[in-house]
RODO-2510 file (C-alpha; in nm, 4 decimals, decimal comma):
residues 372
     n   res          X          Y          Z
     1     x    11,4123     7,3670    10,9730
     2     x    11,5816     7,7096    11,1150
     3     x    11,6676     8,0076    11,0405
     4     x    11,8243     8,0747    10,6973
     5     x    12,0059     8,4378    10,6381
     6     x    12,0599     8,6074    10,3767
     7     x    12,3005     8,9061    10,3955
     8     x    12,4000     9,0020    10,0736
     9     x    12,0487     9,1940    10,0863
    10     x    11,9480     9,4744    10,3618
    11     x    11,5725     9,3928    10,2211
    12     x    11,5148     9,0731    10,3473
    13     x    11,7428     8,9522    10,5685
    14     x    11,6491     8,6199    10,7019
    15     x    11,4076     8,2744    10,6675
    16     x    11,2950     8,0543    10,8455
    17     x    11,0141     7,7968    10,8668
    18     x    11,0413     7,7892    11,2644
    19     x    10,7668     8,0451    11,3746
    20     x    10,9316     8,1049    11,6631
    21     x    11,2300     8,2338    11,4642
    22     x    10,9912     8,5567    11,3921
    23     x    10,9276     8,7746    11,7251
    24     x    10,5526     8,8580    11,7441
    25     x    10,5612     9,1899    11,5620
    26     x    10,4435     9,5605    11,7158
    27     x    10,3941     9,7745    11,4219
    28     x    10,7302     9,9302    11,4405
    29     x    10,8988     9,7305    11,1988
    30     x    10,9705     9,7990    10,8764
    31     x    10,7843     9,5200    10,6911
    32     x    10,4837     9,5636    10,9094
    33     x    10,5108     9,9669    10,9793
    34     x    10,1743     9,9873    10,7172
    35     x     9,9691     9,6784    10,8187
    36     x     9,7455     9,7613    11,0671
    37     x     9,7918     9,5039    11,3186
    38     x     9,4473     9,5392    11,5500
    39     x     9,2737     9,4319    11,2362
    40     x     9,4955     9,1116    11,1728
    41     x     9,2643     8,9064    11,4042
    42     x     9,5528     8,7191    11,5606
    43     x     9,7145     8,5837    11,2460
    44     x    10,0601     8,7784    11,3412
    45     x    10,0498     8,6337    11,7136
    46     x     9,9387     8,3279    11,6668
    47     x     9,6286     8,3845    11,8553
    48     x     9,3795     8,3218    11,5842
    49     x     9,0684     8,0735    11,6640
    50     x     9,0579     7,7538    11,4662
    51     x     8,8081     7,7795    11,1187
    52     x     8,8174     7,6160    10,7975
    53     x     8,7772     7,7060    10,4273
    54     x     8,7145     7,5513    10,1325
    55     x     8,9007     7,4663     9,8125
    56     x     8,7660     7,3373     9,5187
    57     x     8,9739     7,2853     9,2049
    58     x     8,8714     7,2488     8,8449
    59     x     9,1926     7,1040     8,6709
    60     x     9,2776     7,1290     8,2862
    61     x     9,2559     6,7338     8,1597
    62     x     9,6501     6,7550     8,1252
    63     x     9,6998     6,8732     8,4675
    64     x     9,7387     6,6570     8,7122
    65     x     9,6192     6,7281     9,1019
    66     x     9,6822     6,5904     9,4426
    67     x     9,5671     6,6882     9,8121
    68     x     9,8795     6,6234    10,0331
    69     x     9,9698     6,6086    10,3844
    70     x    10,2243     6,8357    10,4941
    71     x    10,5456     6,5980    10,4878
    72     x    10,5010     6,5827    10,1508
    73     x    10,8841     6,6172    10,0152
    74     x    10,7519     6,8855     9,7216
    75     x    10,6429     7,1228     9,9579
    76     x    10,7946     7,4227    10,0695
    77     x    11,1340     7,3915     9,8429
    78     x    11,0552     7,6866     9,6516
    79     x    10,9921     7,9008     9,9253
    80     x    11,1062     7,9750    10,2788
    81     x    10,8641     8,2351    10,4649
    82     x    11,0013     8,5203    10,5201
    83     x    10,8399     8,6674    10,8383
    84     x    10,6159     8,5191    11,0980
    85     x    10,2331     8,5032    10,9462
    86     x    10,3648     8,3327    10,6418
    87     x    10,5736     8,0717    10,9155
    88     x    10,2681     8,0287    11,1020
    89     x    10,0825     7,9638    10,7732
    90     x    10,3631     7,6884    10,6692
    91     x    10,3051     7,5427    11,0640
    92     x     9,9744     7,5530    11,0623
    93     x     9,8203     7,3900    10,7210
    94     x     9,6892     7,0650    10,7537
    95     x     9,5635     6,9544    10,3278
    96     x     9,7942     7,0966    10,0776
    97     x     9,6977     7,1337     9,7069
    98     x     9,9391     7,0110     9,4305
    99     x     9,8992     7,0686     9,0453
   100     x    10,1646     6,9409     8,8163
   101     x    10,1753     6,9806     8,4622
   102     x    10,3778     6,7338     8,2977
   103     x    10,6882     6,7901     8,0257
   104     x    10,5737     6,9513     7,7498
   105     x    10,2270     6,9103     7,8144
   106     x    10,0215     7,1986     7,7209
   107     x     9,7056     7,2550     7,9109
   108     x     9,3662     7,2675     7,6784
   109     x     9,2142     7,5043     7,9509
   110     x     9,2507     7,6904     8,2505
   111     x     9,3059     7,5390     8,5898
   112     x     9,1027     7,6909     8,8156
   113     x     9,1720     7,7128     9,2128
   114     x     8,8573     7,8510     9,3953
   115     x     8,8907     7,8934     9,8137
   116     x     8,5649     8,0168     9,9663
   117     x     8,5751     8,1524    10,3333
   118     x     8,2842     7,9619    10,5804
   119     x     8,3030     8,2354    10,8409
   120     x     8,4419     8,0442    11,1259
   121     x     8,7693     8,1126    11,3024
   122     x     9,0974     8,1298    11,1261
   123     x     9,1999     7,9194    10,8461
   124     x     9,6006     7,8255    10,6706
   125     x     9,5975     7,6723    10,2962
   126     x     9,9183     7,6011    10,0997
   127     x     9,9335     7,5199     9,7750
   128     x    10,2417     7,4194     9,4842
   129     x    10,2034     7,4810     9,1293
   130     x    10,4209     7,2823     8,9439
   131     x    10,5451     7,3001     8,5720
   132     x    10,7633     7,0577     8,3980
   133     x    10,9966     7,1736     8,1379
   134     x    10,8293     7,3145     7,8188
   135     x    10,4764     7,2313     7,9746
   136     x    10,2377     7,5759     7,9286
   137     x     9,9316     7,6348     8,1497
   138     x     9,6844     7,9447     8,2704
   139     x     9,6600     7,8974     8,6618
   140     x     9,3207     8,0815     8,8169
   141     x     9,3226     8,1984     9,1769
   142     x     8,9610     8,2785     9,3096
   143     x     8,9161     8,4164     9,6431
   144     x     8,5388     8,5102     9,8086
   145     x     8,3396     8,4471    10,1048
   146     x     8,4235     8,5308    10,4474
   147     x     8,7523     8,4476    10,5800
   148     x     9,0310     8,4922    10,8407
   149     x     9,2746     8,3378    10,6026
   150     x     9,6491     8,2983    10,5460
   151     x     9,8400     8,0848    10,2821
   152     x    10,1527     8,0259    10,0722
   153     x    10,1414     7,9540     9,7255
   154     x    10,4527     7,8107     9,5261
   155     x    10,4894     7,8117     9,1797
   156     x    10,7761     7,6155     9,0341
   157     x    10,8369     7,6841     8,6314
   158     x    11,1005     7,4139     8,5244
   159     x    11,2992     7,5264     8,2067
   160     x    11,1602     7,6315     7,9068
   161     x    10,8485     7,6092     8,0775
   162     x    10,5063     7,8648     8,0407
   163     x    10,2788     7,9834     8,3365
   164     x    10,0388     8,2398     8,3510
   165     x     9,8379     8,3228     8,7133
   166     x     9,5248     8,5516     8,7870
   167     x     9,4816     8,5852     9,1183
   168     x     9,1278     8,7395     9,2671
   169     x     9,0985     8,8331     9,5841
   170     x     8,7112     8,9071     9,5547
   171     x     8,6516     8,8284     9,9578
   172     x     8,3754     9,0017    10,1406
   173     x     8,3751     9,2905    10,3275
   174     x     8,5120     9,1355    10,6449
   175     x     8,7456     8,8675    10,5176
   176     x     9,1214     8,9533    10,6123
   177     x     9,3763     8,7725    10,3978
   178     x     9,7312     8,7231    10,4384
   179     x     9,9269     8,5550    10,1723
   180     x    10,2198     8,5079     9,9654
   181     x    10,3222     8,3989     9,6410
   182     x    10,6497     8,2929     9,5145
   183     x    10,7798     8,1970     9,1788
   184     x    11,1111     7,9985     9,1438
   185     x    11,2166     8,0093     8,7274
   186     x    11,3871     7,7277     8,5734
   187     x    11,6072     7,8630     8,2169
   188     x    11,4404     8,0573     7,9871
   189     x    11,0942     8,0029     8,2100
   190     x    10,8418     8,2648     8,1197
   191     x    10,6453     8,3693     8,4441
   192     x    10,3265     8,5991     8,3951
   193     x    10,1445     8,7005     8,6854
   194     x     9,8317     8,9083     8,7116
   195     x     9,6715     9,0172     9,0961
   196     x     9,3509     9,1776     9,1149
   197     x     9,2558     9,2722     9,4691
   198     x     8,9085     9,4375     9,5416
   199     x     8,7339     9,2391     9,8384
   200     x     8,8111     9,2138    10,1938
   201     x     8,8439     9,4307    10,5049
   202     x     9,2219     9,3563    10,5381
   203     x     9,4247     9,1757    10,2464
   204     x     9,8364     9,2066    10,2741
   205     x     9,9711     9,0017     9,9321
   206     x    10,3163     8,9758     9,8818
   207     x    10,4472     8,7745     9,5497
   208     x    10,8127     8,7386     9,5066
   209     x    11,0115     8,5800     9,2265
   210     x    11,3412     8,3939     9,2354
   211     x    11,6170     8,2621     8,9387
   212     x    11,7378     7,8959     8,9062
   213     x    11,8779     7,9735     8,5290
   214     x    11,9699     8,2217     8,3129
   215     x    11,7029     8,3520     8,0771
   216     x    11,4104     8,3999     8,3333
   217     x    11,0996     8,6477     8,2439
   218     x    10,9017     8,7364     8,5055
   219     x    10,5915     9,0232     8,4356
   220     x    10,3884     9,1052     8,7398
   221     x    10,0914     9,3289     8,7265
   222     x     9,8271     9,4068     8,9510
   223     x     9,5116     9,6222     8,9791
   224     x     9,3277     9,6706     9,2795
   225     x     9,0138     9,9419     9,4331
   226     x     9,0105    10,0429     9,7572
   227     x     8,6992    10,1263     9,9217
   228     x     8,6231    10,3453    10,2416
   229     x     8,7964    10,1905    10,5529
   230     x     8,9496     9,9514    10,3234
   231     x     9,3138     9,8037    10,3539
   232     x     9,5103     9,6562    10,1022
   233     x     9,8495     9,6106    10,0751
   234     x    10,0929     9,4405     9,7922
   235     x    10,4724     9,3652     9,9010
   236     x    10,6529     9,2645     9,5985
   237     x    11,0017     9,0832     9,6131
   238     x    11,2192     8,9809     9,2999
   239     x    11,5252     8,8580     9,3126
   240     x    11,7614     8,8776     9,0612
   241     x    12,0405     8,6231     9,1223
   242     x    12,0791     8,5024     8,7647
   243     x    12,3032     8,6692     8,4950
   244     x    12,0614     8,7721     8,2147
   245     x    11,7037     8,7436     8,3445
   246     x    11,3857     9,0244     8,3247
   247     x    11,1424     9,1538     8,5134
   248     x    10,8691     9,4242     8,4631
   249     x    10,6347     9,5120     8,7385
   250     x    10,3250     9,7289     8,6923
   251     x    10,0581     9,7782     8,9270
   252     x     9,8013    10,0720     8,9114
   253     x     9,5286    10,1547     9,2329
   254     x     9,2377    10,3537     9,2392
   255     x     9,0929    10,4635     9,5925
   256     x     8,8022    10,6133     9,7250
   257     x     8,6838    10,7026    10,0485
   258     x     8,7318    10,7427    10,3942
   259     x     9,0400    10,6198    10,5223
   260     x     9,0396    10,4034    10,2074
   261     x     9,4279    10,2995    10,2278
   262     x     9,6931    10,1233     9,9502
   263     x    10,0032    10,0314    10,0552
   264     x    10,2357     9,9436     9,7769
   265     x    10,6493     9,8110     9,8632
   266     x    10,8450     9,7141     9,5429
   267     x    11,1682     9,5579     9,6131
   268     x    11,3675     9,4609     9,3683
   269     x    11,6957     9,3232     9,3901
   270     x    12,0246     9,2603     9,1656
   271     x    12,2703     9,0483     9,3178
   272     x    12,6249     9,0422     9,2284
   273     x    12,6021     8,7682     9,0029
   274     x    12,3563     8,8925     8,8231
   275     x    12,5052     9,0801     8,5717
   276     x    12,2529     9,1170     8,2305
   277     x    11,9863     9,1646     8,4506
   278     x    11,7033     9,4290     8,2759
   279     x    11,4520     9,4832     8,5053
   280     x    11,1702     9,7773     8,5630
   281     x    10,8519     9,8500     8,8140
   282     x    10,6277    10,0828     8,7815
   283     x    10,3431    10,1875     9,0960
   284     x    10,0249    10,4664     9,0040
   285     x     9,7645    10,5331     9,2278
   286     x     9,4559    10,7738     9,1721
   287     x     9,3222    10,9281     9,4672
   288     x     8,9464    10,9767     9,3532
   289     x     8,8259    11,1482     9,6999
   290     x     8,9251    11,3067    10,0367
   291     x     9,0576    11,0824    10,2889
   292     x     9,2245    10,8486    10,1058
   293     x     9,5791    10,7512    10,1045
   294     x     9,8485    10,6008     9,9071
   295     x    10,1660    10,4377    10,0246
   296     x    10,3911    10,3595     9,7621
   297     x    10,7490    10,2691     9,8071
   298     x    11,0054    10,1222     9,5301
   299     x    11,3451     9,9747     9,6343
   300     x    11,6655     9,9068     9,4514
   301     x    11,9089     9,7499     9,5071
   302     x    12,1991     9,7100     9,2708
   303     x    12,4995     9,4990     9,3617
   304     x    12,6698     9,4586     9,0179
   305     x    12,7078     9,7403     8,7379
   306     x    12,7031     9,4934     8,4217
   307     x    12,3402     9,5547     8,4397
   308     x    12,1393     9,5728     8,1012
   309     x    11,8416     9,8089     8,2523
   310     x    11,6852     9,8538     8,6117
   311     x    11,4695    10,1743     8,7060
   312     x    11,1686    10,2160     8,8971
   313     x    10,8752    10,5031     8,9192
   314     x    10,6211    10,5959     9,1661
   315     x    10,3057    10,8324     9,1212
   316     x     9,9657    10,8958     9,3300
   317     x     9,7853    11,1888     9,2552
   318     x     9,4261    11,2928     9,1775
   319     x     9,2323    11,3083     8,8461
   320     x     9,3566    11,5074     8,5696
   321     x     9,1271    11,8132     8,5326
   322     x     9,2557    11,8582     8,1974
   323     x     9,1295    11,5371     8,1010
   324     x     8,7827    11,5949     8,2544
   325     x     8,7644    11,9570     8,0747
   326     x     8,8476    11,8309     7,7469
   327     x     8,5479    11,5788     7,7996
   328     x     8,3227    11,7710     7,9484
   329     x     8,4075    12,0607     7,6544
   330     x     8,2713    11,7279     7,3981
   331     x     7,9489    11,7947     7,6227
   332     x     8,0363    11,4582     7,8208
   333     x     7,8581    11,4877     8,2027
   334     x     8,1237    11,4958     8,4658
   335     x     8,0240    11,1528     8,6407
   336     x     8,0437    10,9980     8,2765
   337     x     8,3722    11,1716     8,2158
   338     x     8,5239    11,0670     8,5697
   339     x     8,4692    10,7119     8,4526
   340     x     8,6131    10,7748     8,0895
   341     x     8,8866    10,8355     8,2833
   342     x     8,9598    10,5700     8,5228
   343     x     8,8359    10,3237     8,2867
   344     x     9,1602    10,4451     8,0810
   345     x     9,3842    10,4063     8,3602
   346     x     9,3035    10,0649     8,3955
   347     x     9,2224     9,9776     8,0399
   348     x     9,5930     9,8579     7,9907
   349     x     9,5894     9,6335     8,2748
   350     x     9,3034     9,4988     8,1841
   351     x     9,3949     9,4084     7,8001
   352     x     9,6709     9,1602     7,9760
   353     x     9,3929     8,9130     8,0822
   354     x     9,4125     8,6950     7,7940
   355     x     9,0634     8,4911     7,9418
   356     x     8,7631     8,6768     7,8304
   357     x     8,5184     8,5689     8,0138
   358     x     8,7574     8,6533     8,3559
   359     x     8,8465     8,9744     8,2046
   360     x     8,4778     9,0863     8,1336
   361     x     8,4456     8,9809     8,5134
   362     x     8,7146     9,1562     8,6238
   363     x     8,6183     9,5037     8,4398
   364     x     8,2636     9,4634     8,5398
   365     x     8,3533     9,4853     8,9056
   366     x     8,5326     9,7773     8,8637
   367     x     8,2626     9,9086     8,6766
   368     x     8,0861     9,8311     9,0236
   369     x     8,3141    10,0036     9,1920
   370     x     8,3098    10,3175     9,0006
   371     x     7,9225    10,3392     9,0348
   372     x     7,9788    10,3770     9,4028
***
C-alpha cells in the first residue's frame, strides 16, 4: 500500500505503510526536531538488531482474543502510520494481538495487555482493540522490562460503543519505546484514554483519534515524571472530521533533574466538515530542579467557524512559593510541603483511574519518584 496524502491539514500531511515512503530522518524535521535521534538505537533507520518481547494477555471472559499473522484483513484499517518508525513497525511485526468485544457485551473485568522487554535486539508488536456496537470494556496496557521496542496499537469503538485504556509505560531505565496509538469512533462512541509514562531511557508516544460518526467523545489524559537524563515525549493528534464530536485533552508533567526533558505536541484539528465540533487541551509541566526542560507545543487548526468550542493552554513553570509558605507557615517541613504540592497537581489525574488497585499503583510510583 502507498502513500496516502492528506492536504486539507499542514499538520500531517501524508501516510503511508511503504517504509520507504518516509526518508530516514536527520533531526531537522519538524516531527522529529525534539527526539533525540543518537538514542533511537536504529529504530528510525531501520538499522535496529533483531530481539523479541513478550506479550501476555489476561482477557475479560466476554472478550474474545486472537494472535494473528500479519495478512490478517482487520489489521491496519484504522490506522495508516504516519512517519517512518511507525511504517517500519507495521513492516516489521511478525504475531499480532486481537481483542474483540462482541455487540453489547459488557466486559465483567479488565483486559489486561502486559509486554515485557527480554533485553535482546530490537523488537515490533501490533495490536487491534476491537469494540462492537454498545459493547463496554476497560483495556490495560503494561509496559516493563528492558526493551528496544516499537508498536502500533488500534482501537476501533463501533457505535454506541464504551472503551476505556490505561496505558503504563513502566520500562526500565534503558528501554527506548516508540509507539502509537490510534482511536477510530463509531456514532456516539465514548473513547477514554489515560497514559502514564515514567520508565525508560527514551519513550516517544503519540495517540491520535479519528471520527467515523457524529457524536464521538474522546478524553485523553496523561501523567508522566521525568527523571535526570530522561526523555519522554507525547505527540497527540485528533482529528475532527465529524460535525458534532468532543474532545478534551489534559496532560500534566513533573521533571527533575539533569537534562531531565518532556516534550509535549498537541495537534488538534477541525476540518471543514466538522462544524459542532467542541474541543479543548490543556499541557502543565512543573519544573522541580535546575536543568530540566519542558517542551510544550499546542496546535490549532480551525477550518470551519460553526464550531461549538476549541481552545488550548500551555504552562511550565516551577513550584509555587506561595503554596510552600502557606504550608510551611502551618509548621509543615519543606520536603513534606514540596510533596503536598505535587501530589495536588497530580491528584486530579489520578482520581480518573476508575481501577483501584492500578490507581494505588500508579500514585505509589510517583510517590517513588518524589522521594528521589
Amino acid at each position: 500500500m502507498g502513500l496516502e496524502t492528506k492536504p486539507l491539514s499542514t499538520l500531517h500531511d501524508k501516510a503511508s505503510y511503504d517504509v520507504a515512503d518516509f526518508p530516514v530522518p536527520t533531526g531537522r524535521e519538524e516531527e522529529w526536531r525534539f527526539t533525540p535521534l543518537s538514542r533511537l538505537k536504529g529504530l528510525h533507520t531501520g538499522a535496529a538488531a533483531s530481539g523479541g518481547v513478550a506479550v501476555q494477555v489476561d482477557a475479560a471472559p466476554e472478550a474474545v482474543v486472537e494472535t494473528v499473522g500479519r495478512d490478517d484483513q482487520r489489521l491496519g484499517r484504522a490506522y495508516v502510520p504516519a512517519d517512518r518508525v511507525s511504517a517500519q513497525a507495521y513492516a516489521a511485526f511478525e504475531k499480532a494481538v486481537v481483542v474483540t468485544v462482541p455487540r453489547e457485551a459488557v466486559a465483567s473485568k479488565p483486559t489486561v495487555i502486559t509486554v515485557t522487554g527480554t533485553g535482546e535486539g530490537a523488537a515490533y508488536g501490533h495490536t487491534l482493540v476491537k469494540l462492537e456496537p454498545m459493547a463496554e470494556a476497560v483495556v490495560v496496557l503494561e509496559h516493563q522490562g528492558s526493551a528496544v521496542y516499537a508498536d502500533n496499537v488500534e482501537f476501533v469503538v463501533g457505535e454506541g460503543a464504551t472503551l476505556k485504556v490505561v496505558s503504563l509505560q513502566d520500562w526500565a531505565d534503558d528501554a527506548v519505546h516508540v509507539s502509537h496509538h490510534h482511536a477510530l469512533l463509531g456514532k456516539d462512541a465514548t473513547f477514554r484514554s489515560f497514559v502514564v509514562t515514567l520508565g525508560g531511557d527514551l519513550v516517544r508516544l503519540s495517540p491520535s483519534v479519528s471520527y467515523e460518526g457524529p457524536g464521538g467523545d474522546a478524553d485523553l489524559t496523561g501523567l508522566y515524571f521525568v527523571d535526570a537524563g530522561q526523555h519522554l515525549e507525547h505527540r497527540l493528534l485528533v482529528d475532527h472530521s465529524t460535525p458534532n464530536c468532543r474532545s478534551n485533552v489534559v496532560y500534566k508533567g513533573a521533571l527533575q533533574g539533569e537534562d531531565a526533558h518532556a516534550v509535549w505536541i498537541g495537534d488538534v484539528i477541525i476540518r471543514v466538515e466538522a462544524e459542532g465540533t467542541d474541543t479543548y487541551e490543556l499541557n502543565r509541566n512543573l519544573l522541580l530542579t535546575d536543568g530540566a526542560r519542558a517542551d510544550s507545543v499546542p496546535n490549532l487548526e480551525i477550518l470551519t467557524g460553526e464550531v461549538a468550542g476549541a481552545g488550548h493552554a500551555s504552562a511550565s513553570g516551577r513550584l509555587d512559593d506561595e503554596h510552600i509558605f502557606y504550608l510551611q507557615a502551618r509548621g509543615i517541613p519543606f520536603e513534606d510541603a514540596r510533596r503536598l504540592v505535587i501530589r495536588g497537581f497530580f491528584a486530579q489525574l489520578l482520581e480518573k483511574i476508575e481501577l483501584d488497585e492500578l490507581r494505588e499503583r500508579v500514585f505509589a510510583k510517583v510517590e517513588a519518584e518524589l522521594e528521589k
